[in-house]
C-alpha positions in Angstrom: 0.0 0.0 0.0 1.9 3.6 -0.7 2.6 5.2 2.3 0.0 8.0 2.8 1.4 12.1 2.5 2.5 13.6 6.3 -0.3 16.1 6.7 2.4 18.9 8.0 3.8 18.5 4.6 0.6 19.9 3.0 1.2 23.5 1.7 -0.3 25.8 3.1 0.3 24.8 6.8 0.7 28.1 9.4 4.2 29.5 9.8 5.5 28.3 12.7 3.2 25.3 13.6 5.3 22.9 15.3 5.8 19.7 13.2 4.7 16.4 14.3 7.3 13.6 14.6 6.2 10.0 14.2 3.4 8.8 15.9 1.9 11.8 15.8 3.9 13.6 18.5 5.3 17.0 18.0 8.5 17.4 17.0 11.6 20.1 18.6 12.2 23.2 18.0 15.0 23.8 15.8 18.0 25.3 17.7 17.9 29.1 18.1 20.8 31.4 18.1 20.8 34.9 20.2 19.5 37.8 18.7 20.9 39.4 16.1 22.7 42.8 17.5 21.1 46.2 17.2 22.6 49.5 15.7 26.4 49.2 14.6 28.9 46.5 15.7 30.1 47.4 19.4 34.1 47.0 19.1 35.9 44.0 20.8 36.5 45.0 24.2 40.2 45.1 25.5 42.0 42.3 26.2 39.9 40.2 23.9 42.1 38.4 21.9 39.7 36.0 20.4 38.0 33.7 22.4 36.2 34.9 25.9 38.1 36.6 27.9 38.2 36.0 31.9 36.2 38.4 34.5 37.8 41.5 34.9 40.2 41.4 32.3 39.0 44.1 30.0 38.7 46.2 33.4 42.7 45.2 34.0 44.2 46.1 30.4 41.9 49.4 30.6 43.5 50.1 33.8 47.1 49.6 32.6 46.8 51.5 29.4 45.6 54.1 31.9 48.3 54.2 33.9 50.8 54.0 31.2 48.8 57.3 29.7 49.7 59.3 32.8 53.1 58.7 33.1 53.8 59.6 29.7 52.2 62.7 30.4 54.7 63.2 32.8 57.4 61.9 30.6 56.2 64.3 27.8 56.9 67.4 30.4 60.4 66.1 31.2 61.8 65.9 27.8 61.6 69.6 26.9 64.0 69.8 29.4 62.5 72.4 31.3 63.8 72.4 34.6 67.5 72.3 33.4 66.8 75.0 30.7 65.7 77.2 33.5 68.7 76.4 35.4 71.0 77.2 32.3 69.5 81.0 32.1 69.6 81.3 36.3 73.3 80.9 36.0 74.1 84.1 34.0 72.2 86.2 36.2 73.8 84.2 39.5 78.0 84.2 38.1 76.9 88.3 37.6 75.9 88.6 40.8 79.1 87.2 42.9 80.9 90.0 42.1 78.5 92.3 42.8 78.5 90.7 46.1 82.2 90.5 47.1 82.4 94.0 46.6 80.3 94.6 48.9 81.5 92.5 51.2 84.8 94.5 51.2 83.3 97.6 50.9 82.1 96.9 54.4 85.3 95.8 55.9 85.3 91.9 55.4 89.3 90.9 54.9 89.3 87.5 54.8 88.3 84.9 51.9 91.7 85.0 50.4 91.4 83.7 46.8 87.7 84.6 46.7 88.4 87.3 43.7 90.3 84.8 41.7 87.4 82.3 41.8 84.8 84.6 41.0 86.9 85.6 37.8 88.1 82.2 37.2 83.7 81.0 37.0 82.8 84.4 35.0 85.8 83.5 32.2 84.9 80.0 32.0 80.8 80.4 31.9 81.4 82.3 28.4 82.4 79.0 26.9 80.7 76.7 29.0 77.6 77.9 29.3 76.8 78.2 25.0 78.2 74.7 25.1 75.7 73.4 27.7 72.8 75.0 25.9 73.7 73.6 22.6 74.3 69.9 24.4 70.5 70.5 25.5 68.9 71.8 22.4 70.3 68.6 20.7 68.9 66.1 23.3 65.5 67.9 23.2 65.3 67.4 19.7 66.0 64.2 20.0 63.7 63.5 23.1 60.7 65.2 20.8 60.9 62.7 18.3 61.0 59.7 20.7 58.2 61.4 22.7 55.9 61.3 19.4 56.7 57.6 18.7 55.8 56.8 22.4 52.6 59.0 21.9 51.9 56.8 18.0 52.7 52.9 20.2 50.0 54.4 22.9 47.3 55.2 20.6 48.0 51.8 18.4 47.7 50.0 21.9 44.3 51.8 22.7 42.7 50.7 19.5 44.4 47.3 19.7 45.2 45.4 23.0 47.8 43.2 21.2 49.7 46.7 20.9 50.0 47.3 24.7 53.1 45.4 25.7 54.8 47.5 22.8 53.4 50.7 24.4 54.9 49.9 28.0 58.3 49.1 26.5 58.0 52.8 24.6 57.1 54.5 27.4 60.1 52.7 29.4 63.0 53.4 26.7 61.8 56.8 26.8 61.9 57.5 30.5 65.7 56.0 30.1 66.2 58.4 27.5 65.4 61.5 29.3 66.8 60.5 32.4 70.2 59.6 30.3 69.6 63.4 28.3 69.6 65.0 31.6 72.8 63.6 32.5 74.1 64.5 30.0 73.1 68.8 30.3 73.5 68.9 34.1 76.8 67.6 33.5 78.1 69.9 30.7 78.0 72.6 33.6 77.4 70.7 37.1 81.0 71.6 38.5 80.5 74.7 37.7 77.0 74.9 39.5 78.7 73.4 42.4 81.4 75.8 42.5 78.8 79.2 42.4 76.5 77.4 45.3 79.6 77.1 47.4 80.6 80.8 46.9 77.5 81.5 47.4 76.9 80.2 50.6 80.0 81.7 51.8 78.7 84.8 50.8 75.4 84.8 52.9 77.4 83.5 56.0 79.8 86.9 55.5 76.3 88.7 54.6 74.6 87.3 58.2 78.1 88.4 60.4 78.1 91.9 59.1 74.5 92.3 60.1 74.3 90.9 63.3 77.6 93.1 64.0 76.0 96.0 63.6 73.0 95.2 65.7 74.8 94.2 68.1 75.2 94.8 71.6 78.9 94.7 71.9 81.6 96.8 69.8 84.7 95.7 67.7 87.8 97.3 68.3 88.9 99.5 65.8 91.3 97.0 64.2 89.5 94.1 65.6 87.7 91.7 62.4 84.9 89.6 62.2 85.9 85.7 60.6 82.6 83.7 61.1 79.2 83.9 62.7 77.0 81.2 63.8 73.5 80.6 65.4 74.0 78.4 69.0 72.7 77.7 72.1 74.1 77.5 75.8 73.5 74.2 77.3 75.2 74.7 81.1 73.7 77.7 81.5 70.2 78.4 83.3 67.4 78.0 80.4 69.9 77.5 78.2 69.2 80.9 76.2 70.3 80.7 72.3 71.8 83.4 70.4 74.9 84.4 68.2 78.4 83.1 68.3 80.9 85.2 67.2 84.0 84.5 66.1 86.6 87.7 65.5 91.0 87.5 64.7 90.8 88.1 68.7 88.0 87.2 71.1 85.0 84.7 70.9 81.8 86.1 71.8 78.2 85.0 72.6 75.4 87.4 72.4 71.8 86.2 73.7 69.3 87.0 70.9 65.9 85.4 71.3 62.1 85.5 71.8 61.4 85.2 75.5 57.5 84.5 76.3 56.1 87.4 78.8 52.7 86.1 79.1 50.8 82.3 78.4 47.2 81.7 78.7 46.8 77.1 78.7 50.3 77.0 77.6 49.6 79.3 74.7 52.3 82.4 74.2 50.3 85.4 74.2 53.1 88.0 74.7 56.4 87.8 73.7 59.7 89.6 73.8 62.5 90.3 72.3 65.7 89.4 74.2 69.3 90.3 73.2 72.1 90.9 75.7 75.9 89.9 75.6 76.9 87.2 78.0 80.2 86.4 77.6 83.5 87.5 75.7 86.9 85.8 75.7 89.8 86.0 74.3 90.7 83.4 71.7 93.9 82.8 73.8 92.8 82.0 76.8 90.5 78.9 75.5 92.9 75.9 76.4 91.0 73.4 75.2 88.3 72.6 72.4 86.1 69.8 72.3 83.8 68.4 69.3 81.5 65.9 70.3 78.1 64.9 69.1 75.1 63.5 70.9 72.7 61.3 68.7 68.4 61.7 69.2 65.7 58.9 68.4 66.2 58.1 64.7 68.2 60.8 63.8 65.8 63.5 65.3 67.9 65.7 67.7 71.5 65.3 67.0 73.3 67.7 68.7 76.6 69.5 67.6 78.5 70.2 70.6 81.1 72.7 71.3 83.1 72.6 74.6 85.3 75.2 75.5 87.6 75.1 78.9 89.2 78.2 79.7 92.2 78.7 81.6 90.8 81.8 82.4 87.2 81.8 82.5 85.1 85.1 80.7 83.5 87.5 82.8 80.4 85.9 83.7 80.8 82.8 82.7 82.5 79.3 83.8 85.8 78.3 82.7 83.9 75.5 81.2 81.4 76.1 78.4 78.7 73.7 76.4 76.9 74.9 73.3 75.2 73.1 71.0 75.7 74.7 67.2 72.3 74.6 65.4 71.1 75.2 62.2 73.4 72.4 60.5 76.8 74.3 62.1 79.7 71.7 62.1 81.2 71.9 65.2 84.4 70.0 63.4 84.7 73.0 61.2 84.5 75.7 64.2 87.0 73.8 66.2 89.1 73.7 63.3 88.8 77.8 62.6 89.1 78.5 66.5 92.8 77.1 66.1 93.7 78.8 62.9 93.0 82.1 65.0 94.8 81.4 67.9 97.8 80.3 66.0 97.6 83.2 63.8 96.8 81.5 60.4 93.6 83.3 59.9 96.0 86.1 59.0 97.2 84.1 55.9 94.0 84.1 55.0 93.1 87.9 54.3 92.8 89.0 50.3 94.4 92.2 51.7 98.1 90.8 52.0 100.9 89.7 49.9 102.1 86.3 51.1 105.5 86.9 51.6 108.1 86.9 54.8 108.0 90.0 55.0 104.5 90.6 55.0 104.2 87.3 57.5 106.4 89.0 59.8 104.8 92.3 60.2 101.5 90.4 60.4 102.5 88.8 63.1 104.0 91.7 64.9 100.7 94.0 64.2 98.6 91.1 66.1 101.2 91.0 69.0 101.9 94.4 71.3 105.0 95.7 71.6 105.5 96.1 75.1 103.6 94.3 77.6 104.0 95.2 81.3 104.7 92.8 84.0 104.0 94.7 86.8 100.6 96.8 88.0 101.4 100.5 87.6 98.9 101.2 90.2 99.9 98.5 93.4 103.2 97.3 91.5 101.7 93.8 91.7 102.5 91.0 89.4 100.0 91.2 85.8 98.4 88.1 84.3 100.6 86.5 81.4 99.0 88.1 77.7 97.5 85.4 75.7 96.4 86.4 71.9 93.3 87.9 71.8 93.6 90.4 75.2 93.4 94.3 74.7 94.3 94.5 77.9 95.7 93.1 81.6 93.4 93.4 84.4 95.3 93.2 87.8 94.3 90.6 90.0 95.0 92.7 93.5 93.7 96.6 92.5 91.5 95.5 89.4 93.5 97.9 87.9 93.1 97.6 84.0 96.0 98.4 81.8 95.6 98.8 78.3 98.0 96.6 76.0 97.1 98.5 72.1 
């Protein structure tokens, strides 16, 4: 018998009507795919490369392209070469102004600093040279540093458009930061001596600068052939509060002057009035200070180190002990001011005016104008026996009378 026609194959069945399988029992649905997508083709996300990618990835590529953006940013600022190019024009104006300065210096009477001309000349001659070299040493490495910056700039953008791209980015960005740090080796040292060289002067300057001021605001007086060497700011440990002030340091005498804000009136441990205190509290000669002591005393971590200076005298100041503690501040070495102490009392601070040629002749009569010519032994009031003269005195006080007799 022929096989009678499947009624679902008749034509004109309904779109859609679900087919019967054999036996008369509907048949499956035919697999259905997701939806087609709407609008235009969203672009693969990052860090796709084919294939699904894990949770978070896209979110951890986006982040490092990110990051990779902002420090070329601050790459891109660095190559120009700013900071050094700034640098480069500050030294014209700062090599000018050092001999502006030293002429001031000894307009006002400072005589030591021996060589301090020559130097100045020396870095004014050799900046003529240098300094067109250095710029031209700079212009060629920013060139150079522009056109690596725009390839960096052209492997980021490739990277943002295509993941596989980003490892080539980071390794841009990377040669490039070598390269600038490399350039700016190379500038600072076409004229980094000589940078050196100017902030030293320069420092010495503004010590000279902060004598000559507090000097002439002072409360004590040099004698007229009496000069200041050094200056710096300390603090009296062994005495009472320990008050802070000046230390003073002339081609005769050492002298500390109290200059400090004292508070008048608190309210809860709040200052509410304050004053100004200044007042000289000792003065010795540099000759009667028999010994000198440098010693440091180390805080918590490095937080209050103290330099130490301590002095004994064989013949102690007027109002002071013969033995004296002070703690230099402001980063004073006290290695360096036990050092210049000596070259005073032996006399080699006299070597060291720019006022003198160094020969024996002018040696001798150095020595001879630090030294008086005659120096009694006796009091010319009681006849009593004087004090021995040490370098530094102006004058013998006798130990019976008080008589004081005047050595200049």
């Amino acid at each position: 018998m022929p096989v009678p026609n499947n009624p679902n194959d008749r034509r004109g069945s309904r779109p859609g009507q679900r087919q019967k399988g054999p036996g008369g029992r509907p048949g499956r649905r035919p697999p259905q795919g997701p939806p087609p997508l709407q609008g235009p083709m969203a672009p693969p996300r990052p860090g796709s490369l084919g294939g699904s990618a894990a949770p978070g990835a896209g979110q951890s590529q986006q982040q490092a392209l990110t990051t990779l953006n902002t420090r070329f940013n601050s790459l891109s600022g660095r190559a120009a070469l700013g900071n050094l190019r700034d640098e480069l024009e500050d030294m014209n104006g700062r090599i000018a102004s050092l001999g502006v300065t030293l002429e001031n210096l000894r307009a006002r009477g400072y005589r030591f600093g021996r060589g301090w001309e020559q130097r100045v000349e020396s870095l004014s001659t050799r900046w003529t040279t240098q300094g067109p070299d250095a710029r031209r040493i700079l212009e060629e490495r920013a060139s150079a540093l522009q056109i690596a910056a725009q390839g960096t700039q052209q492997a980021l953008q490739r990277g943002q458009r295509d993941p596989a791209w980003q490892s080539a980015a980071e390794g841009q960005v990377r040669q490039l930061e070598q390269q600038i740090t490399s350039a700016e080796r190379d500038v600072r040292g076409a004229f980094d001596q000589t940078s050196t060289k100017v902030a030293q002067l320069s420092k010495a300057f503004k010590q000279v600068e902060a004598l000559q001021e507090a000097i002439a605001t002072a409360k004590f007086d040099l004698y007229p052939d009496e000069n200041g060497v050094a200056l710096c700011k300390a603090q009296w440990l062994d005495e009472g509060d320990e008050p802070e002030g000046i230390l003073v340091l002339t081609d005769g005498r050492l002298i500390f002057e109290q200059r400090e804000k004292k508070a008048t009136k608190k309210l809860l441990f709040i200052t509410t009035s304050s004053e100004t205190v200044q007042k000289l509290l000792f003065e010795a000669p540099v000759g009667t200070i028999e010994e000198i002591e440098a010693s440091d005393t180390k805080g918590v971590l490095g937080i209050g180190n103290k330099e130490l200076l301590n002095l004994h005298f064989n013949k102690p100041p007027k109002n002071a002990p013969n033995r004296v503690a002070l703690g230099l501040l402001e980063g004073t070495r006290n290695e360096e001011w036990s050092a210049l102490i000596r070259r005073v009392q032996s006399g080699q601070i006299a070597l060291e005016r720019f006022d003198v040629d160094l020969n024996a002749e002018t040696i001798a009569a150095l020595e001879e104008e630090q030294t008086p010519v005659n120096i009694p032994s006796v009091c010319p009031a009681c006849g009593a026996q004087l004090p021995a003269y040490v370098k530094g005195m102006r004058q013998l006080e006798c130990q019976y009378c008080g008589r004081q007799v005047s050595l200049f």
